[in-house]
C-alpha positions as CSV (number, residue, x, y, z in Angstrom):
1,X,70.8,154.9,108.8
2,X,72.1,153.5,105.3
3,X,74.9,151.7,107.3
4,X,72.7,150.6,109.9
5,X,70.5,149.3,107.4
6,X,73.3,147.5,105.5
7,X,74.9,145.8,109.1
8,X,71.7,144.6,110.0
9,X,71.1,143.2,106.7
10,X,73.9,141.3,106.8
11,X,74.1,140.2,110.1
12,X,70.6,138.3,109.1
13,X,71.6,136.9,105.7
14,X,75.1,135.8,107.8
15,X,72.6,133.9,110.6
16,X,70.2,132.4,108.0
17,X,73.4,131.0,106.4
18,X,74.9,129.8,109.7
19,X,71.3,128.1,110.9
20,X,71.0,126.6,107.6
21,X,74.3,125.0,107.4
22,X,74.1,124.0,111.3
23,X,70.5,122.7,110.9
24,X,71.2,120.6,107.8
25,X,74.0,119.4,109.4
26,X,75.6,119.7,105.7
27,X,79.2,118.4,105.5
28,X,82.0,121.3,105.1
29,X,82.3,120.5,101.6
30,X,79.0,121.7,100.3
31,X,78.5,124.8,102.8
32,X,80.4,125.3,105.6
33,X,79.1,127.8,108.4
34,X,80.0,131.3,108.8
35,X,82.5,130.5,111.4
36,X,84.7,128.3,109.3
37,X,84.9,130.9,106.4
38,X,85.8,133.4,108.5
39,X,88.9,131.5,109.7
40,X,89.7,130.8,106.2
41,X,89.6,134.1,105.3
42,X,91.4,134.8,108.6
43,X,94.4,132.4,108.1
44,X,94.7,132.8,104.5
45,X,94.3,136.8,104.2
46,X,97.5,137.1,102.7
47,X,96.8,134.7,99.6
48,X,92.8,136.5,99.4
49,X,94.8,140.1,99.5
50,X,96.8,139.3,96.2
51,X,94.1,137.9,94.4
52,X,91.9,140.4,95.5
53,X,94.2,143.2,94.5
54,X,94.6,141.9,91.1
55,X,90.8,141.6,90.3
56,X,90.4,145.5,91.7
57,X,92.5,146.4,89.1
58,X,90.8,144.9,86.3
59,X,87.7,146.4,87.4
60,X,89.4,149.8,87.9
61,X,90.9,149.8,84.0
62,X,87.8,148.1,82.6
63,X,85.7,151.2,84.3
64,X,88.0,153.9,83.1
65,X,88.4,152.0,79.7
66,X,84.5,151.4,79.3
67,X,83.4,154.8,80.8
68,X,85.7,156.7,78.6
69,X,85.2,154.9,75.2
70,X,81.1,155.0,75.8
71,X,81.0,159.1,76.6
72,X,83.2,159.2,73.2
73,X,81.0,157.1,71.0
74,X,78.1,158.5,72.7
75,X,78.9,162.0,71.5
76,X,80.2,161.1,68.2
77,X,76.4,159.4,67.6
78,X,74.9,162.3,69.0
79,X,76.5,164.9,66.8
80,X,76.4,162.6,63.6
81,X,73.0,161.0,62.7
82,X,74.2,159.1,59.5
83,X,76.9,156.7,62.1
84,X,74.2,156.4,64.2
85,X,72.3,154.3,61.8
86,X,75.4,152.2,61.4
87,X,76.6,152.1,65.0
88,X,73.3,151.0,67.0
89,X,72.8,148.0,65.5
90,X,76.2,146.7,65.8
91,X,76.2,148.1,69.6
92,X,73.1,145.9,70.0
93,X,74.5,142.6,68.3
94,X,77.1,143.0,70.5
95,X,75.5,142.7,73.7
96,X,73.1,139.9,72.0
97,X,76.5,137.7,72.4
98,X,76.7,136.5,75.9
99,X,80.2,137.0,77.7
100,X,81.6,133.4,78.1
101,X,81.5,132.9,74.3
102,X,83.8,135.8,73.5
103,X,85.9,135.1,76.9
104,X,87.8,132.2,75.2
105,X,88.7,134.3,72.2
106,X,90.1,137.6,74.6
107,X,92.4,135.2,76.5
108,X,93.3,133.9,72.9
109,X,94.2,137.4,71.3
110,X,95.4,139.0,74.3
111,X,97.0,136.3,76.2
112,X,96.2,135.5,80.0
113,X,97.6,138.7,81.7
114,X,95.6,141.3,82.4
115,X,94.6,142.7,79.4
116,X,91.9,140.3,78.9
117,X,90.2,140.6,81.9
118,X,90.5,144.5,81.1
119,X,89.5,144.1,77.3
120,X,85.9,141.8,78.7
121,X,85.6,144.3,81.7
122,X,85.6,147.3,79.2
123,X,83.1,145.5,77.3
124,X,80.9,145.2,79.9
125,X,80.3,148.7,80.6
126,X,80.7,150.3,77.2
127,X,77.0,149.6,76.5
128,X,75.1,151.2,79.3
129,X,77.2,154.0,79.7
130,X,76.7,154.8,75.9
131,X,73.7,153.9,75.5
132,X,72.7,156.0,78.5
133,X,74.7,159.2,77.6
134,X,73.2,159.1,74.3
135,X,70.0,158.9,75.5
136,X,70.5,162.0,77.8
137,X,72.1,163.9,74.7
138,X,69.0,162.8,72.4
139,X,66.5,164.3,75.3
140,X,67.6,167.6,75.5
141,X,65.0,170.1,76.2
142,X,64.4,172.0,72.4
143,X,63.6,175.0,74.3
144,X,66.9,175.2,75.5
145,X,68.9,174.4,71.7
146,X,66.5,177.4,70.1
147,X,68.0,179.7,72.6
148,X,71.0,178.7,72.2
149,X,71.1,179.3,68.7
150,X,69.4,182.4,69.3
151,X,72.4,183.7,71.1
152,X,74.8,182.8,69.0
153,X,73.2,184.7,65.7
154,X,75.1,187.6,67.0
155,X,78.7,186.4,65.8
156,X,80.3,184.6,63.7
157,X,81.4,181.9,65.0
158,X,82.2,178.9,63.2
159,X,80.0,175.9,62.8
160,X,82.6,173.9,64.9
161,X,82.6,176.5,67.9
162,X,79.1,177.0,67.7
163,X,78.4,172.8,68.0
164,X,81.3,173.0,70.9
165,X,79.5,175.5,73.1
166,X,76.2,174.0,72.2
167,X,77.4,170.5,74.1
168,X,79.3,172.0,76.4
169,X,76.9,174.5,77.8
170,X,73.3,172.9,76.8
171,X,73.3,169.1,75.8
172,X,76.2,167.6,78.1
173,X,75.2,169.1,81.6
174,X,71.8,167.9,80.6
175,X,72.6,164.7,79.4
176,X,74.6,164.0,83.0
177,X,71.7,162.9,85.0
178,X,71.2,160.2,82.6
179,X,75.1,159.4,82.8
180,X,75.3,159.0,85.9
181,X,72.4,156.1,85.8
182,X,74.7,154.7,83.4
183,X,77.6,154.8,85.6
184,X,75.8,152.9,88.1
185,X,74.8,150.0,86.5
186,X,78.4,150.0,84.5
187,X,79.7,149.6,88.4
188,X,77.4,147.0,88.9
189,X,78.5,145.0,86.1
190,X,82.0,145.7,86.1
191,X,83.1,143.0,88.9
192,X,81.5,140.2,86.1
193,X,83.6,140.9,83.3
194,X,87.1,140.5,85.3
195,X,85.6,137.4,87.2
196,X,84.6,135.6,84.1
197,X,87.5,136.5,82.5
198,X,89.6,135.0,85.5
199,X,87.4,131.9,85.4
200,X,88.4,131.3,81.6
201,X,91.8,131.5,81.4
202,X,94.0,133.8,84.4
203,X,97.0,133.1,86.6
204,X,95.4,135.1,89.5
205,X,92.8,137.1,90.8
206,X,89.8,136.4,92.8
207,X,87.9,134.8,89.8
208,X,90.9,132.4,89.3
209,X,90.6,131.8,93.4
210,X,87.7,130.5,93.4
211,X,88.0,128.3,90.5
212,X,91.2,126.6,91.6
213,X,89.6,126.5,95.3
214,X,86.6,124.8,93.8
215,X,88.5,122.1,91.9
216,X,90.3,121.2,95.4
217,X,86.5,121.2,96.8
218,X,88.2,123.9,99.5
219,X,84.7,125.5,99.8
220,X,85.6,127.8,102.6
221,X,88.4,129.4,100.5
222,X,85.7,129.6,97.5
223,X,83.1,131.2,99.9
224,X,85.7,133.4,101.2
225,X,86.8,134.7,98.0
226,X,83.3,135.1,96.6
227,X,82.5,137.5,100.1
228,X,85.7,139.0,99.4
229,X,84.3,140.0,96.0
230,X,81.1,140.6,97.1
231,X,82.1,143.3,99.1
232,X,84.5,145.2,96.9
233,X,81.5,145.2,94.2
234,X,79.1,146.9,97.4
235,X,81.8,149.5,98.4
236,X,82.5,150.6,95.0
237,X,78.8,150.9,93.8
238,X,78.5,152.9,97.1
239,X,81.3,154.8,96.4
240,X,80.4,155.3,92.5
241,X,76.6,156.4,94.4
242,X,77.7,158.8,96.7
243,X,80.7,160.5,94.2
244,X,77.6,160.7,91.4
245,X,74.8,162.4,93.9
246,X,78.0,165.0,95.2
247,X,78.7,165.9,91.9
248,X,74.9,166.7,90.6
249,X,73.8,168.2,93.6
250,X,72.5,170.6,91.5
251,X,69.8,168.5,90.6
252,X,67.1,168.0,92.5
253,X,66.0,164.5,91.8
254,X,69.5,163.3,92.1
255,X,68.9,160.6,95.0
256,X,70.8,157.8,96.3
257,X,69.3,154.3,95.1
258,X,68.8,153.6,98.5
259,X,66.2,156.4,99.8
């Protein structure tokens, strides 16, 4: 039914389009129809493919890079209270600064490869996927930590075992719902960082399509590129969705964002 759901949606938002550029009667320039983008995209598949290829794998790094640096920080907050009075407020000032103003400077330090588009995806997601793993860490039920610490009177462990099984068995599996919310709004937001990164400085990818396609006022190619896009960002937060609700079946209020 999700499919079903998703086809239909888009065969309407594809007709509006078409019936609004046909009953305009706008020239090709400014919207051209359904038909014509799909020929573009058609005859041109080949140049789309390489661009398109190149901005997956910015989003790909940036996701690993972002995910894994936030569940990091996140724990290092969670087990130290004195960094997180120095951390959260710098964590917050950073995402005060909107993205095209420190775009310039990534493509500065880090030249116009890849890395920049990485460095600004990476950015992108650091904050929700911290922000929400900490969050999950910080509501852990107390219950649960007194009986830990119960249990572990016994022995004699040491304080660094004793912190180790307390995450491991009690704070992270509880904290994972709250990750995974994370995770899906890092996916969301993952295709912007690339893109804007392309658009500032790049020698390829679908960002840099678009913008060279735009300055030739080849607005077919720009629509094409932009579905193009548009549909890697769907299929990988679907993806993301279904890989998440597999993996914490074990909860029951683990639902897609779709039912």
């Amino acid at each position: 039914m999700k499919v079903i759901r998703l086809i239909v949606t888009a065969v309407v938002l594809v007709l509006a389009w078409g019936l609004i550029a046909w009953g305009l009667d706008l020239p090709r320039f400014i919207l051209p129809s359904p038909l014509a983008v799909l020929k573009t995209t058609l005859t041109k598949y080949d140049i789309i493919l390489g661009h398109a290829l190149t901005t997956a794998l910015e989003i790909f790094l940036g996701l690993v890079l972002g995910v894994s640096l936030g569940c990091l920080s996140a724990l290092i907050i969670s087990a130290n209270r004195g960094i997180k009075r120095w951390i959260m407020p710098v964590l917050i000032a950073s995402q005060a600064i909107p993205v095209f103003a420190i775009a310039p400077l990534l493509v500065l330090w880090f030249d116009y490869g890849i890395t920049s588009k990485v460095v600004m995806a990476t950015l992108i997601i650091y904050f929700p996927v911290t922000v929400s793993f900490l969050d999950g860490l910080n509501r852990t039920d107390p219950a649960w930590l007194d009986m830990a610490t119960l249990m572990q009177q016994g022995g004699s462990p040491s304080r660094l075992l004793k912190a180790y099984r307390l995450y491991r068995y009690i704070k992270i599996p509880f904290a994972l719902p709250s990750l995974a919310s994370g995770l899906r709004v890092a996916t969301a937001v993952a295709p912007i960082g690339a893109v804007v990164g392309e658009w500032v400085g790049s020698s390829s990818g679908l960002g840099y399509l678009m913008l060279h396609a735009n300055g030739r006022m080849q607005t077919d190619l720009m629509f094409a590129a932009l579905l193009v896009l548009a549909f890697m960002a769907i299929s990988l937060f679907y993806l993301v969705d279904y890989v998440l609700r597999l993996a914490l079946r074990w909860q029951p209020d683990q639902h897609s964002v779709y039912d």
